[in-house]
N, C-alpha and C positions, 0 to 999 in steps of 0.2 A: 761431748759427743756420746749417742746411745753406744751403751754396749749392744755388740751384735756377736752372735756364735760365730768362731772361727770358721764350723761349717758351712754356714750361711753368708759369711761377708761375701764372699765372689759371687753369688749369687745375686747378692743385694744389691751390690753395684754393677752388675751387669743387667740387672733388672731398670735398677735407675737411669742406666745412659739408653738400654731400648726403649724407654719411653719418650728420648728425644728421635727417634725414629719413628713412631706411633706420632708425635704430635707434628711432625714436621711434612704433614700431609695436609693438615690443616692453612700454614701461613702459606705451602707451594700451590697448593690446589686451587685454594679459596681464594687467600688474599693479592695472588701474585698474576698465577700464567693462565688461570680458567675461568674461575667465578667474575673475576674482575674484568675480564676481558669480553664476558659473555655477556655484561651487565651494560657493559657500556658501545655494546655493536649495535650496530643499525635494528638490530630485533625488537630494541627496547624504547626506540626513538631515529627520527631521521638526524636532528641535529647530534652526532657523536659525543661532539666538542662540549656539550651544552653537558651530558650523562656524565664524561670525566670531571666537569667540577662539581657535580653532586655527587659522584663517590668520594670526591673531597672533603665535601663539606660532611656526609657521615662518617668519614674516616677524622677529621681533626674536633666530631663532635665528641665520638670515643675516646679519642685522646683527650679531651680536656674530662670526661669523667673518670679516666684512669689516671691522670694527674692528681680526681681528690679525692680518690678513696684508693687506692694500692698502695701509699706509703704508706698508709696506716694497717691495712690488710698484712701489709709484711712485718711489722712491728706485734701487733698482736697474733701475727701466725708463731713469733717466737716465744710468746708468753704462754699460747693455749695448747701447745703439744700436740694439735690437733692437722699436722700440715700434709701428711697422706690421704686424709681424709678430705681435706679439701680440694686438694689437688685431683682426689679419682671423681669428688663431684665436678668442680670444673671440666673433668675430661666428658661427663658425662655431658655434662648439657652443649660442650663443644659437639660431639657425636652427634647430640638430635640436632643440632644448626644447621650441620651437614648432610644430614639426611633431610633437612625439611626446604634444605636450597635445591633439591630434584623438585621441586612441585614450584620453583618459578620457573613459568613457559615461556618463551620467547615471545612476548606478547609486553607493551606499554602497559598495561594493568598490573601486571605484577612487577615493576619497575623498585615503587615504593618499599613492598613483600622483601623484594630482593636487597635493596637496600639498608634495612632495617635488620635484616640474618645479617650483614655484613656486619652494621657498627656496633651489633650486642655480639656479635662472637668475637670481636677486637678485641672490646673491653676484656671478656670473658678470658681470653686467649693470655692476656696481660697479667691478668690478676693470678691463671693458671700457673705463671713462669715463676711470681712471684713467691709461690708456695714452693716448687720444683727447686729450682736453685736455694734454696733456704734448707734444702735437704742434704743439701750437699754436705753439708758442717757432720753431719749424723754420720755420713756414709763414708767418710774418708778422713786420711789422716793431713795437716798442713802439708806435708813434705809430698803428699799423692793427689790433692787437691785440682792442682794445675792440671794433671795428666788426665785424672779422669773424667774432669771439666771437658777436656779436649778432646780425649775420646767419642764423649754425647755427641760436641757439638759438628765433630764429623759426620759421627754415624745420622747424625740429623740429615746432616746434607746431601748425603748419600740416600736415606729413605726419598729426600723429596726428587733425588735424581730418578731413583726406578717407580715413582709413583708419573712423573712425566714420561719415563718407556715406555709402561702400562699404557696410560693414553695415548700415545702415537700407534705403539705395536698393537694396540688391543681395541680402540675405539676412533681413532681418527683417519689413521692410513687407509685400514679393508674398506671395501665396498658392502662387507657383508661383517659387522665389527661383532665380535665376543659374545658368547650367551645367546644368539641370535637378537639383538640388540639392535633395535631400528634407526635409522635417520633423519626419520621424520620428524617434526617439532622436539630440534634439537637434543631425541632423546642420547644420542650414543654423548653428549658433552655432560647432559645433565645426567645421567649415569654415573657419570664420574665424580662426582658428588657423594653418590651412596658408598662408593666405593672406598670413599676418602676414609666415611663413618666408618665401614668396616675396618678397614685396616688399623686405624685408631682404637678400634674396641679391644680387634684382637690381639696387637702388640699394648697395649697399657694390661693386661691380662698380667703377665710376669709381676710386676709393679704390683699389684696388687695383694701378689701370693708370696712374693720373697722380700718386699721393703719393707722392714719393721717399723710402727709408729712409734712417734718420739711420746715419751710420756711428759704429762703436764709437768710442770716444776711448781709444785707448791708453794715453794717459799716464796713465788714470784705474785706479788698483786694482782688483783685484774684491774682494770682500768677503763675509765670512758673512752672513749670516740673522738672525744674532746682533751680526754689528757692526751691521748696518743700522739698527738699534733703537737701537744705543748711539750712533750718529750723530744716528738723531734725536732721541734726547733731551737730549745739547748742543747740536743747534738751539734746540730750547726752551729750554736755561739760558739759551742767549745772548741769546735774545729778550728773556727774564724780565731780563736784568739791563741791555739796551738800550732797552729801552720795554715797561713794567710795563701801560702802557693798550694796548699792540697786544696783550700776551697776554691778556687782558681781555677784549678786543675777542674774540676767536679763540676762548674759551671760551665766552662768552655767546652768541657767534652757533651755535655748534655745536650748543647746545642747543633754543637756538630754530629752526634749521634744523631740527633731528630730528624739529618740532614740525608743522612747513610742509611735509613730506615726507609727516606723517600724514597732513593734511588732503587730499593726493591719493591714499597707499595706500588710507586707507579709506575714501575720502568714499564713493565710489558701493555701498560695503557698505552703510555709513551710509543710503543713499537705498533702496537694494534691498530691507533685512533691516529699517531702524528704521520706515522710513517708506512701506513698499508699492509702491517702484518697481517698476513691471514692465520686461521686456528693453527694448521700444521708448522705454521712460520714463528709462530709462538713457544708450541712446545719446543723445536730446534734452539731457539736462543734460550729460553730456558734453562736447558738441560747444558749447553753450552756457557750459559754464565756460572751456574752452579759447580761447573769443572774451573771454570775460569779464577772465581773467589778464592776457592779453597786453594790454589796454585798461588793464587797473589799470597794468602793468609802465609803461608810456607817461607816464599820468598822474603816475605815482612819480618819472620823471624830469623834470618838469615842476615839481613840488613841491620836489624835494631841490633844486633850484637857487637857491629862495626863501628855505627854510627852514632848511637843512643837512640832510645824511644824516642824522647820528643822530636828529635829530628824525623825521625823513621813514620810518625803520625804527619807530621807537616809537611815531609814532601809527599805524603799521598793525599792529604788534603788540597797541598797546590796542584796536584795530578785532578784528582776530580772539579776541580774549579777550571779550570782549563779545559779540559775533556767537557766537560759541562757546555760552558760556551763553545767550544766547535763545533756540539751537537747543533746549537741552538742557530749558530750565523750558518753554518755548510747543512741544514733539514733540507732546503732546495736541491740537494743533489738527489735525494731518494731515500732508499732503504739501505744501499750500501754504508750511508753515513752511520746511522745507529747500529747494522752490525760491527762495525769500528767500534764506535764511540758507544755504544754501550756494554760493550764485552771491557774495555778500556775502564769503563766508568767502574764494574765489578771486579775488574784486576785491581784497583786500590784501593776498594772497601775493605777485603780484606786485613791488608797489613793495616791501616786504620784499628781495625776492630781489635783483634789480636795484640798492636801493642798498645792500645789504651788500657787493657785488660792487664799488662805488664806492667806497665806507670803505674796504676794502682798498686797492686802488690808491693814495689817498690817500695812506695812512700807509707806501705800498713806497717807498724811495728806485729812484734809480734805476741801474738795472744789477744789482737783487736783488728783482727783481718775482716771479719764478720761484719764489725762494726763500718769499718770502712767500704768493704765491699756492700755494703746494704746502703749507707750513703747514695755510693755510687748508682745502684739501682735504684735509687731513689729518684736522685735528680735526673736522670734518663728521662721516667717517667714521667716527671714532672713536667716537662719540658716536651712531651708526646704529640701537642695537639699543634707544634709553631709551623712547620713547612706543609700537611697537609692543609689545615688554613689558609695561608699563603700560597701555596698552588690552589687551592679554591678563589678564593681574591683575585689571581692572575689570570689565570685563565678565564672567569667571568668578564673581567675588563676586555682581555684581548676581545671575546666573545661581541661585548657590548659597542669595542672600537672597530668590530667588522673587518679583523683582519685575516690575512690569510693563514691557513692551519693554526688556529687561535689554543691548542693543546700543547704544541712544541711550545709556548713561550710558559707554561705549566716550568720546565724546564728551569727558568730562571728563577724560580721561589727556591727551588731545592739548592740551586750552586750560592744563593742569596744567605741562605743559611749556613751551607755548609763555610763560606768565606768567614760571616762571624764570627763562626766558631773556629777557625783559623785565627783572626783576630785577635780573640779573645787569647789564645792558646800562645801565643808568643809573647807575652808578658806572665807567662808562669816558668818559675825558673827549673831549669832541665833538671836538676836532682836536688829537690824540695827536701830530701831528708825525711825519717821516719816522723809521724804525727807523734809527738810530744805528751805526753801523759800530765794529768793535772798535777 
């Protein structure tokens, strides 16, 4: 871990967890309750249905290019010292996406435009975290780790909760919205876009002035592009042949993660395109799921202490697979069914998240948490592009079988995944023990 001046550590790490505040502007704004909702409204086509499985298909395009190059980005972000530096370029060219998503007009011509800022800022976005979390090792001690991991990922939640107030309070509700800001060709939405950028610039500011760069380690090789992959894949024999239930563990969560990741790219498609959200109907569930998560997250930790993790991850998996389908058979009731069932569906992402993040720790020995937590980040990734594909797939079919609201059955790629990885998760044994050293 760098040495960091006494006078400077509080700074530094409070620098480092405001940047999950700055960037959590970006997954809320863009990828969630605005960009994604404005891309796929009647502005940009009449068929809706049709626009949600092409945010699909660039959404699980990105993930399959983040699947082949961020394990290896994260690998040689720890050999080149250079992970500030990446991490503030990332930020930057996240900023221009955002900025350059105000200039797609509500118009079918910039459909493409729009779609294209979406699955280079995924990637982007991905590759960002990778360097971010990799920081963490520099900035804290094992025993503080947890805590100020959890602090970011609050203060995260919390930035994208007042960037949704912003747009209600500031841009959607007046008749006469912020800055003298018009309504005309969607500007007061696409506004909000810029705004995204700004706030990202301003808040990654601290980060840039108080995080000290990790210096290179010389004594460490540099390596191809090509060994990096062949590095990590006897990480993985060794795992495999030191503890068979951690790479268990590692595969099954990866899937089910890819699962709990849908549930937020597409929920508010889900709410906008299945079930008649309008914009204002949007930010409300929004800003309500984001109270909601973070309240499961809590109670998750409250539970796993009773029960154990693995139990504590699998009844909120059998909660979202259930919740899932009710969405999917009772959508004929209305809109009331999704504010249920998807306020529901984010009360068990939560504990999910939270204590898969606990299992791991668990099973890391100590002094190779890094190792194992980088695994873990690994195979997430890897496994990025299964349920967006898959609700592309689905919802294309339903589309092609001419059924009714052919978006709600999007819905069952996501519960489709997350069950495998349910699946898979019950033949890893509830306390796998520390990974075994050679």
């Amino acid at each position: 871990m760098a040495i960091i001046d006494a006078r400077r550590s509080r700074l530094a790490t409070r620098a480092w967890a405001l940047w999950g505040w700055a960037e959590h502007s970006y997954p809320t704004i863009i990828q969630t309750f605005i960009f994604a909702t404005y891309i796929t409204s009647s502005a940009f086509g009449s068929n809706t249905d049709a626009l949600t499985a092409q945010l699909g298909n660039a959404t699980w395009i990105a993930g399959l290019i983040v699947a082949l190059v961020a394990p290896v980005i994260g690998r040689r972000s720890d050999r080149s010292g250079r992970r500030k530096f990446w991490l503030l370029v990332n930020s930057a060219i996240l900023i221009a996406l955002m900025v350059a998503s105000y200039f797609v007009k509500p118009d079918p011509a910039y459909l493409m435009f729009g779609l294209v800022l979406y699955g280079v800022g995924a990637v982007i976005q991905e590759i960002a975290m990778v360097n971010y979390y990799a920081m963490l090792k520099q900035l804290s001690t094992p025993a503080k780790m947890a805590r100020l991991s959890g602090f970011a990922w609050g203060l995260g939640y919390l930035g994208g909760i007042a960037m949704l107030l912003i747009a209600l309070v500031g841009f959607y509700l007046p008749a006469h919205p912020w800055f003298g800001i018009s309504t005309d060709n969607a500007e007061n939405i696409r506004f909000m876009f810029l705004l995204s950028g700004l706030w990202m610039l301003i808040f990654s500011i601290p980060l840039a002035i108080w995080v000290p760069e990790l210096p290179r380690d010389e004594s460490v090789a540099k390596v191809s592009f090509i060994q990096s992959y062949r590095d990590l894949f006897a990480q993985i024999r060794r795992l495999a042949k030191q503890s068979p239930d951690a790479l268990r563990f590692l595969i099954a969560s990866a899937i089910y993660r890819d699962g709990l990741a849908g549930v937020f790219t597409f929920g508010a498609v889900l709410g906008s395109v299945a079930f008649g959200f309008s914009h204002n109907m949007v930010i409300y569930f929004g800003i309500a799921a984001s109270v909601v998560a973070g309240i499961g997250a809590v109670i998750g930790g409250l539970i796993d202490d009773k029960i154990g993790t693995k139990r504590t991850i699998m009844v909120a998996l059998t909660g979202l697979v259930i919740v899932g389908l009710g969405i999917f058979v009772f959508a004929g009731v209305g809109s009331i069914t999704y504010w249920v069932g998807g306020l529901l569906l984010c009360l068990f992402v939560g504990p999910a998240q939270a204590s898969s993040r606990t299992f791991v720790a668990r099973l890391s020995p100590k002094g190779r948490e890094g190792e194992i937590f980088g695994l873990y980040q690994t195979s997430g990734e890897a496994m990025s592009f299964i349920a967006p594909l898959l609700w592309s797939i689905t919802v294309s079919t339903a589309i092609s079988a001419k059924v009714a609201n052919p978006t709600v059955w999007g819905i069952l790629a996501i519960v489709l995944v997350l069950a495998v990885g349910l699946a898979l998760l019950i033949r890893v044994h509830p306390n796998p023990g520390e990974v075994q050293h050679d």
